[in-house]
Every structure is written in C-alpha cells, then in structure tokens.
C-alpha positions, 0 to 999 in steps of 0.5 A: 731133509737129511742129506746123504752122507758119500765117502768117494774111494778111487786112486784118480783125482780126477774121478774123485773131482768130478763126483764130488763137483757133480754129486754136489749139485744136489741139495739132498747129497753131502760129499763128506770126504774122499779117499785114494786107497782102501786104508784111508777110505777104511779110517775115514769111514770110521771118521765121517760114518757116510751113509754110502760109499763109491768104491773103484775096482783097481786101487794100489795097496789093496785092490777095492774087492778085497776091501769090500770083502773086508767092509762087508764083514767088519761094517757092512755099508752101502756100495756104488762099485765104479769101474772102467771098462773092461772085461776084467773090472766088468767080472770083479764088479760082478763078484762085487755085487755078490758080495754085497755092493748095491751098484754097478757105474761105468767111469766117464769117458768112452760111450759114457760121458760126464752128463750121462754118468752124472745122471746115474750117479745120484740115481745109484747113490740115492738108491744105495741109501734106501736099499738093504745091504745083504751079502750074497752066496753063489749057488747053482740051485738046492735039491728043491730047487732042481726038483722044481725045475723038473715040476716046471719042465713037464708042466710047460707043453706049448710055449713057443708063443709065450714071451716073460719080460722081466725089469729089474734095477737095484738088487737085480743081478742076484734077483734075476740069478735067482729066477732065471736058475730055476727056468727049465729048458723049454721055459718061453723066451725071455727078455732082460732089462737090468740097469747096469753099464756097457760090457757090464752086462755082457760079464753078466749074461755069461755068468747067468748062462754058466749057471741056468739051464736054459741059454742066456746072452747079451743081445744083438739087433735081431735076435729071436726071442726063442725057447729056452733062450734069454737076452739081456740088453746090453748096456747103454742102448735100449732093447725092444720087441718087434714081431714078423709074423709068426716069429718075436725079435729084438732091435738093440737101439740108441736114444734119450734116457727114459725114467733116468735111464738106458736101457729102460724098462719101460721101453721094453714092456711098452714095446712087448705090450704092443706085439706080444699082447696077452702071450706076454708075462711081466715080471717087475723086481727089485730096484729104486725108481718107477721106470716098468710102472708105465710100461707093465701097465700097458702090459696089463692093459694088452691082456698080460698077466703080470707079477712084481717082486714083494717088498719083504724079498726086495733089496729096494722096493721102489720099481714094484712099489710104482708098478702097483701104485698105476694098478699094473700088477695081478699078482706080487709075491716073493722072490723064491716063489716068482719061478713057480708064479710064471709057470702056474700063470702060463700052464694055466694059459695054455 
C-alpha cells in the first residue's frame, strides 16, 4: 500500500516533534520532511513532492495565509491548517479554508490533549489525501440564489414543528455556507455538526450568520431549536436534541470520541431520530469517514426523510458514501440543489 507523503510546516519544534512521532505511528503515513517557515516548506515541497501538507497559521517571515495563497495559485496541494487557540487564528484558519485548505486542527494543549489531537490528525491527513483541492470564492448569494429564497420563504407556512439535522466534515464549512445562505427566514430550525476544533466554530457560526438570512450561532446547553435559528455544536463536545413537550432543545455535553470524533454526527442524528422522529430532515454532506451513516438511518427508520450531498459536488465522498451503503438515504443530489430538496421535501409534508 502506498503511503501518504506529509510535509510538517510550523516555526515550533516541539509541534513539528510531536507530528512527526505521532504521524509515524502509522503504517500508511510517511513524514517526508519538516519545515519552520513557508520559504523552506515552499523549496522542500518542490523537493520531496508530499501528497499533503500541515501548515501553521503564525510563522515568522511569511505568515501561513499568505503562504497559502501563494500555494493555492502556484501548486495547489492538500492542506491541514494547524492553530492555536484564538480568535484571531480561529477567523484566519477560516479564511484558510476559503482559500482551499481541507482542514482545521487545534495545537495539543488546552482542552486538547496529544491523545486526542493524534486521533484527529491521521483522521485529517488521511482525508486531506482523498479530497479535491477547490479554492473557494465568498459570496452572499447570485440573483438566482435570492429569487430562491423568496420561492423557499412563501412555500414554507407551518414549520415550527419541523427540525433539518445536517453533518458535515471534510469540505463542510463552504458546504454548509452554501445550504445555509439560501435558508429563508422562517426555514424550521436547524442543528449543525461540522467537525472543527473549540473557538473554531464559534469563528465559524459568526461568520454564517453575517451571511444567512436566517440567525446562526454556536450553541449553548439549552438552547431551542426555533425557527429561522441554526445552532452549530461548538467544538470538542457533543450536541443532542431533547424534547420538553411541545418545545426542541439542545444539551451541549462531553464524552468519549464516536466515529474518531467530538462532536459527532452520529450523536446527533441518534438523538434527533429519538425525539423529533418523522418532523425531522437529515442532510449528510461532505466529509471523509462514516460518522452520520448509523445515525441517518436510524433518522430514516423514525420516519424522516433524508438527503445526502452526491459525489460529484463533494470535496470528499465518504460520510455520504456510507450513509447510503446502510440504505439511510431517500434522496442524494448535489450541492446547489439540496436548499430546493429540503423545501420540496417539507412543504410537501406540511
């Protein structure tokens, strides 16, 4: 089996250490090289030709943005983005992905140790070497798009018993950017997995609610799930859904990694399957894995209908590969056409 070529890019030592020793623990990963600033990662990129690179956010000489930019231009190859926790890194990494990184990893320390950060790591390279690198454009929405979300807005009458749960992974933060811009206002209420670190995805629930009609936000234990509202889970803790009679709520909770990963998918669609039933929709998108598969069934099985990202529109086709490997989805279409699919799929239920 071929291994995967990694080229480690951070000013630290002691990162560049750990990745190596961790990343070497595996059979079907070869660390060909590190690098502590962008001019020697660009000359041993040219060098060693790695299948996928990790790339730091602050770096002295040229900070790992601008070298993006210029590597997304010039020689476009798959990116991990590796940060520490802050505001400032979490809006850059963000702006990462935009311009074509694959993936988001916190640094070990803090609320994530070596053990877990390990995990993730193989987890991010492995899907970084199966996944198309696209550098991406922000937009607020084409005419066509806003003509939708009028269409969507006077289609949709009562929703306020209707949850949509939608997964995501690999690719997900333009995916879900996509879907979630062309929400209208009184879309039902909405619950958000994306796999991404802690402050991450609060970066992120802020930058999709500058964007979307309807509001958007990390979410907080307790919070209703309410109309024209979507609540993303916030990183490193699993989200579930819980029902007091009439009124949907979220519990924000700890716990052991599912399917390699917290939050999980999987644990959310398990736990919308059990309260919201048929008045749920699931949407699977694009990310390397099978975490949702299990859960989206279980969705299905309740009496929701359910829709997964095809494979010609995903950055990486492996969660909804395995979604509809278990038979766990009615309906798989692409990305710009998933908005219309969840309005046709609800009004039709109304």
């Amino acid at each position: 089996m071929k291994s995967i070529k990694v080229l480690v890019v951070d000013d630290s030592a002691i990162v560049r250490k750990i990745f190596t020793q961790e990343l070497s623990k595996h059979e079907d990963i070869e660390v060909v090289g590190t690098a502590p600033d962008p001019y020697i990662a660009r000359d041993k990129i040219v060098k060693l030709k790695p299948d996928v690179i990790t790339l730091d956010i602050e770096m002295p000489r040229m900070d790992g943005l601008s070298f993006l930019r210029k590597l997304m231009k010039y020689y476009p190859i798959p990116t991990v983005i590796v940060s520490s926790l802050t505001p400032k890194n979490s809006e850059m990494a963000l702006e990462a992905v935009e311009c074509g990184a694959l993936e988001v990893l916190a640094k070990p320390g803090g609320s994530y140790s070596v053990g877990d950060m390990s995990v993730q790591l193989v987890e991010k390279i492995r899907a970084a070497a199966n996944a198309k690198v696209v550098s991406f454009c922000s937009h607020t929405g084409s005419p066509v798009q806003r003509e939708k979300r009028t269409l969507f807005s006077a289609a949709l009458k009562q929703t306020t018993n209707k949850v949509i749960a939608m997964g995501a992974s690999t690719g997900g933060t333009e995916a879900l950017k996509s879907v979630l811009s062309q929400m209208p206002p009184n879309s039902p209420g909405i619950v958000v997995v994306q796999h991404m670190p802690p402050r991450f995805t609060t970066a992120f629930a802020n930058r999709l609610n500058e964007l979307c009609q309807i509001e958007v936000r990390e979410a907080k234990n307790g919070d209703s799930i309410v109309p024209g509202l979507a609540l993303i889970a916030p990183g490193n803790y699993h989200m579930v859904m819980k029902r007091s009679g009439a009124r949907y709520y979220v519990e924000v909770e700890s716990g052991p990694l599912v399917c390699h990963q917290r939050p999980s998918v999987d644990v959310l669609f398990h736990s919308v399957a059990k309260y919201a039933g048929a008045n749920a929709l699931g949407v699977i998108l694009t990310g390397m894995g099978r975490d949702g598969a299990k859960g989206m069934l279980e969705m299905r099985r309740a009496g929701a209908f359910t829709i997964a990202q095809d494979e010609a529109s995903c950055v990486v086709f492996g969660m909804p590969k395995e979604a509809v490997r278990e038979g766990a989805v009615e309906k798989v279409v692409s990305l710009n056409d998933i908005p219309s699919a969840i309005i046709t799929s609800l009004t039709s239920r109304q």
